[in-house]
N, C-alpha and C positions, 0 to 999 in steps of 0.2 A: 359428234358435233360438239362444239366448244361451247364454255359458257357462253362467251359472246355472241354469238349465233344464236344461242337459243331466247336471249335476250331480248335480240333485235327483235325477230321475227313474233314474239309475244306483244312489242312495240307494234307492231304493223296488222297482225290478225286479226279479224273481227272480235271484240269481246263475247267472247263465253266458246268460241271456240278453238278445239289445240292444231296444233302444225296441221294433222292429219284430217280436221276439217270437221271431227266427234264432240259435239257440244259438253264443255265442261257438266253441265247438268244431270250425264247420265251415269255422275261418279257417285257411288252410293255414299255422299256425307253423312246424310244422319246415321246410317247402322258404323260409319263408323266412331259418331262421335258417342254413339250410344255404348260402345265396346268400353270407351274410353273411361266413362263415365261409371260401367260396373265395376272398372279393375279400382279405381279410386276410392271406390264404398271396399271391396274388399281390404282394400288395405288398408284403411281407419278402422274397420271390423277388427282385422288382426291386431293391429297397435292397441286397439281397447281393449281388448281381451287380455292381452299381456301386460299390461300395465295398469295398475290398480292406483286407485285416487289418490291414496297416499306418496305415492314418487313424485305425483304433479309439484305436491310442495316442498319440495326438497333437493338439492343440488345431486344430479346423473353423474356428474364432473367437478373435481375441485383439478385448479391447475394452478402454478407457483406466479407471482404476480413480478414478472423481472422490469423494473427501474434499469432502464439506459442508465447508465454512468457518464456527465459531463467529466470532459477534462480539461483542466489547465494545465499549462505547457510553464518549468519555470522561467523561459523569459519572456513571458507574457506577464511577469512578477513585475509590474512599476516600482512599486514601492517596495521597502524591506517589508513591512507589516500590514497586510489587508486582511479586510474582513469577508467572510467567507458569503455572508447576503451581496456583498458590494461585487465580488467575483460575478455571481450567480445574476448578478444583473446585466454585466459585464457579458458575461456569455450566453444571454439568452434564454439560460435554462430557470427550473423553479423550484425554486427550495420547497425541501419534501415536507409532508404533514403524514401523522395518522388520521386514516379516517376510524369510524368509533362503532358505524352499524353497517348491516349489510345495505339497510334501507337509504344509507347516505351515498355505499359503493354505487347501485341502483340510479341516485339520481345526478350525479357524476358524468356515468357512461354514457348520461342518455336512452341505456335501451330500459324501457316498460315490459316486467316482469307482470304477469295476470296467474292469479293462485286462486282455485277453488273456493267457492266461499266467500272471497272480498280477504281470506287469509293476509294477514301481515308478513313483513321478512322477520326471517328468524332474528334471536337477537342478540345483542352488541357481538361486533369482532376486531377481534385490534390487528393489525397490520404494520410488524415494524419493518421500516423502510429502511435500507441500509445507506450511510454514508452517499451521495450523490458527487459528492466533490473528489478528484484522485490528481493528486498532483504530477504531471509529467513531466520527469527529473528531464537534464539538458542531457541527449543522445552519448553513450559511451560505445567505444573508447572516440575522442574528439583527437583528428588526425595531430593538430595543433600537439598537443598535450604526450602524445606519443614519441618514447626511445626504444630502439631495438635493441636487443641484445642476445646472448646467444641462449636464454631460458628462453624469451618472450618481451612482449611488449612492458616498458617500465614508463613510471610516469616520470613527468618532467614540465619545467615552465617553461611555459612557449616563447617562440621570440619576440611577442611582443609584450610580454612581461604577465599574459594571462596563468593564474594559478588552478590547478589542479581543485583545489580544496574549494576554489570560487565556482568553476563552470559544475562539478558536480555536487555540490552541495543543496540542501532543501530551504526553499526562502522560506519566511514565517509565514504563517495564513492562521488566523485566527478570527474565532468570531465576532461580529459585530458588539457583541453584550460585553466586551472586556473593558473593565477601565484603562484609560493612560496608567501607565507605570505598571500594569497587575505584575504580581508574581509570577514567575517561571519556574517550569522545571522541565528538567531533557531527560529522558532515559534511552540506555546504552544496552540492548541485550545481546549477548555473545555467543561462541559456540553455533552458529548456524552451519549449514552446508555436511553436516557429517551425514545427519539422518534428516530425509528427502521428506519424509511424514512430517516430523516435529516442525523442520523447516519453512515446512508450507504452510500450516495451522499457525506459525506466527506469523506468516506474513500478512494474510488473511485474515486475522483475526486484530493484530493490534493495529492503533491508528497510523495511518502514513507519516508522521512524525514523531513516533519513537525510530531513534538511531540501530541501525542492526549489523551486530559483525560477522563475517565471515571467518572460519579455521579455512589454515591455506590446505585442505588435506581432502577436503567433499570431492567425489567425484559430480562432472558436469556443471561446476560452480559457476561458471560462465549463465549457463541458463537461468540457476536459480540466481545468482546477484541481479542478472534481467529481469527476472521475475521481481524482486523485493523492489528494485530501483523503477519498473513499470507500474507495481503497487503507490512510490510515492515517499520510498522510505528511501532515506540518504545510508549508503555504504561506509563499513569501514573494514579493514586486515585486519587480522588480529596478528603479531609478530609471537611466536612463541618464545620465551625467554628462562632462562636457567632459574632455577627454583634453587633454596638450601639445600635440600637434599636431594638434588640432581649425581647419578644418575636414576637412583632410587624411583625417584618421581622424574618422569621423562616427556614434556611436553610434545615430544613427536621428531621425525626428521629436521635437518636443518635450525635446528634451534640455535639460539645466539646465546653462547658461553662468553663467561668473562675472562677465559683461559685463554681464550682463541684471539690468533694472530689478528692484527687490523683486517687482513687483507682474505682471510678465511673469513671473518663474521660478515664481511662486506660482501662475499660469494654468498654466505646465506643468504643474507637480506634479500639480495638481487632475485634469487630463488624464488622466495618467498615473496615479493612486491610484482613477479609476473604471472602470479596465478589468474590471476583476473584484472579488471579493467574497472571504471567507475567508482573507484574508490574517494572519498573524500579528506580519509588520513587513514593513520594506523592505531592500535591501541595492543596493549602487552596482554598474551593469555601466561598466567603468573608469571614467574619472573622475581620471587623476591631477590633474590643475590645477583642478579644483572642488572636490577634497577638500580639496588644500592653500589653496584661501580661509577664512579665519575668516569674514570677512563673509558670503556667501554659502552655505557650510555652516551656517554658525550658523541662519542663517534656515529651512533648509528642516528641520532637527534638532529647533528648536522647533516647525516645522507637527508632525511625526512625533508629539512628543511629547505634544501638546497633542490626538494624535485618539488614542493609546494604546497605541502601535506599540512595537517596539523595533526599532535599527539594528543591521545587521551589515555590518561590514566585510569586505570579502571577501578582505583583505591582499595585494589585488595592485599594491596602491600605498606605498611605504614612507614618502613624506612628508602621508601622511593625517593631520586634525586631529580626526579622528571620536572614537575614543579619550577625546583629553584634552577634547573640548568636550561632548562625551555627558552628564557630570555636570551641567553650567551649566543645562541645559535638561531634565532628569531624563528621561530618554530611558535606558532600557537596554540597555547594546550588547555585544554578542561580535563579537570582533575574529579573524579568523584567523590560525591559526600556522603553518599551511604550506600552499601551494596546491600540490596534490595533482598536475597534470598542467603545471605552468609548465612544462615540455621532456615533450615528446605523443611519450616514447618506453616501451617498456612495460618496459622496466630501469629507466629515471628514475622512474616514477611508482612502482614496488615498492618504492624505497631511499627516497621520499619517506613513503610508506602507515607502513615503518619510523621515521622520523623522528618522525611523528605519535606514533606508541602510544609512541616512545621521552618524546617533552614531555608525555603523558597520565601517564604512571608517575613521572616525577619532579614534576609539578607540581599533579596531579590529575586535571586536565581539559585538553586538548589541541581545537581547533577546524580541523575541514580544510576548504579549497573546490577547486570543480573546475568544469569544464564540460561538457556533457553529450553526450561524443563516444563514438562505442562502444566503444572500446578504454580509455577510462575507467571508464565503468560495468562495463565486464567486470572489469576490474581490482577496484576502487572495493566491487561486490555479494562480492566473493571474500573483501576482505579485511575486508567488514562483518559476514558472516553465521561469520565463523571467530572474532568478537574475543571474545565472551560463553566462549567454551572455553577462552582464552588470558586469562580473570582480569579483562576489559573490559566494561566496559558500553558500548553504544553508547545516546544520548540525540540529542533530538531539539535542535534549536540555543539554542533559546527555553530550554530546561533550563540550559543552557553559560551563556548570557548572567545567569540571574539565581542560578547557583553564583559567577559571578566575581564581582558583587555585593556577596555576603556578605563583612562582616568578618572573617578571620581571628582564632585566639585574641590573637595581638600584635600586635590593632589594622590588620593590611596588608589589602590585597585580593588 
């Protein structure tokens, strides 16, 4: 018989008795609610017995307190510059706080904790919240922006004159607390994508506006550059480039010599510029004796400029031509003012980190580079996420390169 059927006819039947005509009455309710009743005392019985007074007051379960992560999209960026409360209003969500006890978590949740005794929550716990805001760079590779070739996809300006260095770039977002004009600083760390551990520990670990480069050589780079650029951090190439004592010192396959024909060094690059996708420019992993060629810098400074890029100097070379030949070829370049771990000691790299914020406050904008070893980024995350407190804005490198740009009011750069 269907449900339905049996419905009905409970609809239609005299009250208190079933289809069959046996008065509901002659169901033994109470023995069974008295069954019900003993098995309930045993099991409080049990549960007392094994759990002694002291657990009542005390956490059975600690579990990890996960914060959803808002995100903003960068063209959802109005402005070049917002504040990160102004976002956060913007999209609904609520900027994070610590709470300080447990008796504050408690009245938060809403749920009423009852302890033995009239007992209190145990006491103070700090709870740090991570980061809430993650900036979601513009989708790579943007069909726009894409040249085929016979490595892979190469960047390129679109037809209708959109750049590369513009749609994947990271706009500024800084805090509400910052003065008009504060100081800047970018930091550039390099070397990513070889090893998959260190790689990930910086991305995670430092904030989404320091700049991060990739070596064209990691396997799976594609994933991890999606990885850094879904973190919040803007991409860069790194171009390996002929050292003094090359071949001694050999930055790797494909490297751009200044021996080599135009039309060979431009096979490399091509190489090297289709490893991946999302990039916002390129920067030199060393390179003294090909930076110092005009001829052959020149050359590859025009490819850059001509697919939309901008250069950065990573200032580990002092007789680089990048700088002064960057304008000739309209190429936008930041130039670094202090590499951050040139002596890999954690006193040298702190009195350097100081150095930085020191040329950021006198000069507005200060550029660091570094490489991507752990005792750097531990260093490097410490003193990025403390600078915003200390009157700093930290910006993304692509920001650095087109503030130096600008003319000053008496006409200087």
């Amino acid at each position: 018989m269907s449900d339905k059927a049996v419905v009905g006819d409970e609809l239609n039947d005299p009250l208190g008795f079933d289809e069959h005509g046996q008065s509901r009455r002659d169901i033994p309710y109470a023995k069974i609610a008295f069954a019900g009743v003993a098995l309930l005392a045993v099991t409080l019985a049990s549960f007392v017995l094994t759990t002694d007074e002291r657990r009542f007051s005390e956490a059975l379960a600690i579990a990890p307190i996960d914060v959803q992560k808002q995100t903003i999209s960068a063209a959802a960026a109005a402005a070049p510059i917002a504040s990160s409360s102004a976002m956060a209003e913007s999209t609904g969500s609520i900027a994070p706080r610590r709470v300080a006890t447990s008796a504050d978590i408690e009245a938060q949740s809403g749920v009423k904790v009852v302890r033995p005794g009239g007992a209190r929550a145990p006491g103070a716990l700090i709870i740090e919240v991570p980061d809430t805001l993650v900036m979601h760079l513009s989708p790579a590779p943007d069909k726009r922006l894409i040249e085929k070739s016979r490595y892979g996809p190469l960047p390129r300006i679109g037809a209708d004159g959109t750049r590369p260095a513009a749609i994947y770039s990271r706009p500024i977002v800084t805090g509400g607390s910052l003065k008009a004009g504060a100081p800047r600083i970018a930091l550039i760390i390099g070397g990513l994508g070889l090893n998959a551990a260190t790689t990930n520990t910086a991305i995670s670990e430092l904030p989404g506006a320091v700049s991060l480069a990739f070596a064209p050589y990691g396997e799976d780079l594609a994933s991890a550059v999606t990885h850094a650029r879904d973190s919040g951090h803007e991409v860069l190439l790194q171009l390996p480039m002929e050292p003094f004592d090359y071949p001694a010192n050999n930055p790797g396959p494909h490297t751009l010599l200044s021996a080599l024909e135009t039309g060979q060094n431009l096979d490399h690059l091509g190489w090297l510029m289709s490893r991946f996708t999302g990039y916002t420019g390129v920067t030199n992993f060393m390179g003294g004796k090909f930076l110092a060629d005009e001829g052959s810098l020149g050359l590859v400074l025009r490819e850059i400029g001509n697919r939309g890029l901008i250069f950065v100097d990573d200032g580990t070379s002092p007789r680089s031509l990048a700088p002064s030949l960057a304008g000739a070829y309209s190429v936008p370049i930041a130039t670094a003012d202090i590499v951050i771990d040139a002596v890999s000691r954690p006193e040298a790299i702190e009195a350097a980190l100081a150095r930085l914020e020191a040329v950021a406050r006198d000069k507005g904008v200060a550029i660091g580079s570094a490489t991507v070893l752990p005792m750097t980024i531990e260093h490097v995350a410490r003193f990025a996420r403390a600078l915003e407190a200390r009157g700093v804005a930290l910006v993304p490198v692509s920001a650095a390169a087109q503030w130096r740009a600008r003319p000053s009011a008496d006409g200087t750069r």
